[in-house]
PyMOL CGO cylinders between C-alpha atoms (Angstrom):
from pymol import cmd
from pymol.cgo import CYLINDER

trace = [
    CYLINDER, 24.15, 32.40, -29.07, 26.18, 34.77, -27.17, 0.3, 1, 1, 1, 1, 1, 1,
    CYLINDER, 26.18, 34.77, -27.17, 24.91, 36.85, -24.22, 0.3, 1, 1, 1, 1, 1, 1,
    CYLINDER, 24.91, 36.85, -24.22, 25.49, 39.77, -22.41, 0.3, 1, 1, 1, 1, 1, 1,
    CYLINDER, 25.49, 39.77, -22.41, 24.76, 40.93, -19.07, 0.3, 1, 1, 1, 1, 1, 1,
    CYLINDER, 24.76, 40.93, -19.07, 24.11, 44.26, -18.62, 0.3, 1, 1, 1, 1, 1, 1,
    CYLINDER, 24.11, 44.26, -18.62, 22.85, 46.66, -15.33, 0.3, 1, 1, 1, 1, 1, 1,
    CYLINDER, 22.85, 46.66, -15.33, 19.80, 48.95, -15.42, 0.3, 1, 1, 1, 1, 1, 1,
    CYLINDER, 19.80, 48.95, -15.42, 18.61, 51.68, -13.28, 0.3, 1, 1, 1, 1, 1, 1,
    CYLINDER, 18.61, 51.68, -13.28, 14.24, 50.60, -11.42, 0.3, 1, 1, 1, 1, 1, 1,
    CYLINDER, 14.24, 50.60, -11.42, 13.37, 53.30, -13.68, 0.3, 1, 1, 1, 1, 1, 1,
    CYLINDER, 13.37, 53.30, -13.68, 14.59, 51.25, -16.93, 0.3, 1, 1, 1, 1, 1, 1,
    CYLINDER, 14.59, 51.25, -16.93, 13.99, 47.90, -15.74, 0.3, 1, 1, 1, 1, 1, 1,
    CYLINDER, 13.99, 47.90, -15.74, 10.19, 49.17, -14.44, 0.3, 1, 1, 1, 1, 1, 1,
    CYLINDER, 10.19, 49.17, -14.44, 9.75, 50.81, -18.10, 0.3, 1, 1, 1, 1, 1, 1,
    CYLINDER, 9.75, 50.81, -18.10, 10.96, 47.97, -20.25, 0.3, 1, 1, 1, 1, 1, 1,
    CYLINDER, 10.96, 47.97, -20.25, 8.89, 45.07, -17.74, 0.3, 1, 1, 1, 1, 1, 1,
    CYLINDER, 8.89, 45.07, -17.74, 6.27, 48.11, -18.99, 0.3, 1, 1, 1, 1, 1, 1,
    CYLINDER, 6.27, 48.11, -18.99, 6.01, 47.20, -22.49, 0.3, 1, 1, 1, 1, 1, 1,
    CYLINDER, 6.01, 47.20, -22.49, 6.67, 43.52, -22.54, 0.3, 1, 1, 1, 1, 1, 1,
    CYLINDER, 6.67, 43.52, -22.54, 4.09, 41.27, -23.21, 0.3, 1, 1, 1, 1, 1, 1,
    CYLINDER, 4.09, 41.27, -23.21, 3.39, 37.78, -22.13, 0.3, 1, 1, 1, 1, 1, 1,
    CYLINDER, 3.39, 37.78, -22.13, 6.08, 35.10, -22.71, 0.3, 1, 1, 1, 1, 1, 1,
    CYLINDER, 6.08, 35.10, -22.71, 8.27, 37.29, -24.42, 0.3, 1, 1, 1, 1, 1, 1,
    CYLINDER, 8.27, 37.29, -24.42, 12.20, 37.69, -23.13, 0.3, 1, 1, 1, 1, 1, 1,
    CYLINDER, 12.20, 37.69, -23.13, 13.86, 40.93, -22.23, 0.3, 1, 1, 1, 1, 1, 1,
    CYLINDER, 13.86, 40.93, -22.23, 15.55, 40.44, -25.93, 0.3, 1, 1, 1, 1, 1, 1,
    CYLINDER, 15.55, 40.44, -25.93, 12.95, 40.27, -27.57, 0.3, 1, 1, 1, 1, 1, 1,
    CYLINDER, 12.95, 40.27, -27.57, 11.48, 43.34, -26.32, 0.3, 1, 1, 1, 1, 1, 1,
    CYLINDER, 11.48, 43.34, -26.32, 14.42, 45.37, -26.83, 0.3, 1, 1, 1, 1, 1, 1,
    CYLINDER, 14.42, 45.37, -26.83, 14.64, 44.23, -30.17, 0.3, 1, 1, 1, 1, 1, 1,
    CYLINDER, 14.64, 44.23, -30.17, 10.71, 44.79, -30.75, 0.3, 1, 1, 1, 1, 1, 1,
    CYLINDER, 10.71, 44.79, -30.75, 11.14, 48.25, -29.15, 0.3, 1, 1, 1, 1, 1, 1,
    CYLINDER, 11.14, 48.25, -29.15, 14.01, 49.61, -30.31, 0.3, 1, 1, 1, 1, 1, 1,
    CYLINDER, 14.01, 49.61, -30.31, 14.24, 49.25, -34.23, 0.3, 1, 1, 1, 1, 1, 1,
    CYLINDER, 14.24, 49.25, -34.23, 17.82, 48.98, -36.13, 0.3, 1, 1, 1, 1, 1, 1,
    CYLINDER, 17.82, 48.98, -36.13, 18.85, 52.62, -37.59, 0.3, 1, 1, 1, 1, 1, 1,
    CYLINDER, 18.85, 52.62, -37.59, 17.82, 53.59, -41.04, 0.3, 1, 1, 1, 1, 1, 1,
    CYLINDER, 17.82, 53.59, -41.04, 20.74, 53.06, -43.71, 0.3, 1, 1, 1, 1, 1, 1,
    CYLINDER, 20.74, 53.06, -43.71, 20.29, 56.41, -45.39, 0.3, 1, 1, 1, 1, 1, 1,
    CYLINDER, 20.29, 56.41, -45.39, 22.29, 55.80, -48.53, 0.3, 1, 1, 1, 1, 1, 1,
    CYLINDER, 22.29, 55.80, -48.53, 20.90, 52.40, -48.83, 0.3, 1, 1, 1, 1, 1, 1,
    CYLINDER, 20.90, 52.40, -48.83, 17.12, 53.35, -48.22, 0.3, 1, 1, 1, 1, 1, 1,
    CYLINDER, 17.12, 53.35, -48.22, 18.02, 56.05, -51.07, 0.3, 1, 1, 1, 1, 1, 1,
    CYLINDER, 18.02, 56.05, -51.07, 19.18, 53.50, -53.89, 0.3, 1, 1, 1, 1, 1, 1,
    CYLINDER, 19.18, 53.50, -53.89, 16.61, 51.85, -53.58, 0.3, 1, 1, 1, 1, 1, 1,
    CYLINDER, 16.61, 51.85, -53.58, 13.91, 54.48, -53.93, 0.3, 1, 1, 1, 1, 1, 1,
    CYLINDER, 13.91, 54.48, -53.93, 16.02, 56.39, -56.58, 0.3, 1, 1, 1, 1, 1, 1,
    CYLINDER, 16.02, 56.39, -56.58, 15.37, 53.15, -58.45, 0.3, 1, 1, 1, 1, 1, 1,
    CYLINDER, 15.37, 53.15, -58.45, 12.03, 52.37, -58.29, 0.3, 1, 1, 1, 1, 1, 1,
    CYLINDER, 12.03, 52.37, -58.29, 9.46, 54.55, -60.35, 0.3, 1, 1, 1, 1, 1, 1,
    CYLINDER, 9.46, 54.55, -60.35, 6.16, 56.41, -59.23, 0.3, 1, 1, 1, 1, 1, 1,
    CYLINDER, 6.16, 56.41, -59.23, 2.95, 55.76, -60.15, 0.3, 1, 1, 1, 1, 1, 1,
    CYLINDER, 2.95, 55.76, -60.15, 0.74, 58.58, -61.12, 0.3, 1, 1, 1, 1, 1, 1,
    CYLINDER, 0.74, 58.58, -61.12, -1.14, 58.10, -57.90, 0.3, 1, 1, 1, 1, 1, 1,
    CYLINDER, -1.14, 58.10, -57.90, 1.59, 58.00, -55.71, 0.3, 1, 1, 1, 1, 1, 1,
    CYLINDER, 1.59, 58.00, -55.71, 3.35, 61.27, -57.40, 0.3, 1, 1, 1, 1, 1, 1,
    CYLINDER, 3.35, 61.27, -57.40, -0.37, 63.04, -56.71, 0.3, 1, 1, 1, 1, 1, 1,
    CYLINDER, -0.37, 63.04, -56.71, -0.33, 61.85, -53.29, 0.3, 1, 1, 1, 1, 1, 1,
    CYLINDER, -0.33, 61.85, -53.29, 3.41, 62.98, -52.02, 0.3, 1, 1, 1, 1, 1, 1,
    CYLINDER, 3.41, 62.98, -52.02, 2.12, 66.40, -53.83, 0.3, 1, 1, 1, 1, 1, 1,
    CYLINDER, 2.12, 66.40, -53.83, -1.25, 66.90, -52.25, 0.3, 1, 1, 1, 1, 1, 1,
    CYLINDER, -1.25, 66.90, -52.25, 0.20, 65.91, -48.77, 0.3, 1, 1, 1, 1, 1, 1,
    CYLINDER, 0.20, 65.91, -48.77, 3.06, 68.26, -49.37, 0.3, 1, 1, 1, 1, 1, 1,
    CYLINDER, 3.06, 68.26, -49.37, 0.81, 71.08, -50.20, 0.3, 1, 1, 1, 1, 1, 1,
    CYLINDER, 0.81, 71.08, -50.20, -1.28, 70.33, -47.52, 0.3, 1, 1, 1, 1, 1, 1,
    CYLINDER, -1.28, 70.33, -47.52, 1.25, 70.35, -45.03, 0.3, 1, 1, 1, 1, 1, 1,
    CYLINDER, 1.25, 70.35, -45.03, 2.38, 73.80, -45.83, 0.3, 1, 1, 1, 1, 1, 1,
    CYLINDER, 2.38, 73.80, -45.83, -1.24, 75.47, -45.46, 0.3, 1, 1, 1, 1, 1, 1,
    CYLINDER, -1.24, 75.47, -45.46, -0.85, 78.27, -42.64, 0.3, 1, 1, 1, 1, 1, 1,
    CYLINDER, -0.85, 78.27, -42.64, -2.24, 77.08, -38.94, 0.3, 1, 1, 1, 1, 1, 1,
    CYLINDER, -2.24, 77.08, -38.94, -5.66, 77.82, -37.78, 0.3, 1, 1, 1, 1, 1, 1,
    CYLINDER, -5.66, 77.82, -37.78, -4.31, 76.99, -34.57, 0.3, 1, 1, 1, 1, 1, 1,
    CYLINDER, -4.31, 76.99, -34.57, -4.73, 79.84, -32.00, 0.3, 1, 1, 1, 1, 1, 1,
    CYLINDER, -4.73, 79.84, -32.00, -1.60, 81.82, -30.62, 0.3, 1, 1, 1, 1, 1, 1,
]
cmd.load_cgo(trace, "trace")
């Protein structure tokens, strides 16, 4: 496997030491923490292909409507 050797700041070494855990390597909590990008168009296929259920289409709609409702929160 090749390697790389890179330099980081206290404040990025102290926050990546942060949130890894026991017996795990700096890699693997880089990988763990930081997740590949979305492929857009590929993500898209494959929803465009795969059909709904009833349930689900009710779902998206009542969270979609729900979202929308004005905010009771205070201005």
């Amino acid at each position: 496997m090749a390697t790389k050797t890179i330099t980081i700041d206290l404040d990025a070494y102290s926050r990546l030491k942060s949130v890894q855990t026991e017996n795990e390597s700096f890699s693997q909590t880089i990988k763990r923490a930081i997740q590949p990008r979305l492929d857009v168009d590929a993500y898209l296929g494959r929803i465009q292909s795969t059909a709904m259920s009833a349930a689900a289409v009710k779902a998206v709609r009542e969270h979609v409507t729900a979202r929308h409702r004005t905010s009771r929160r205070v201005r």
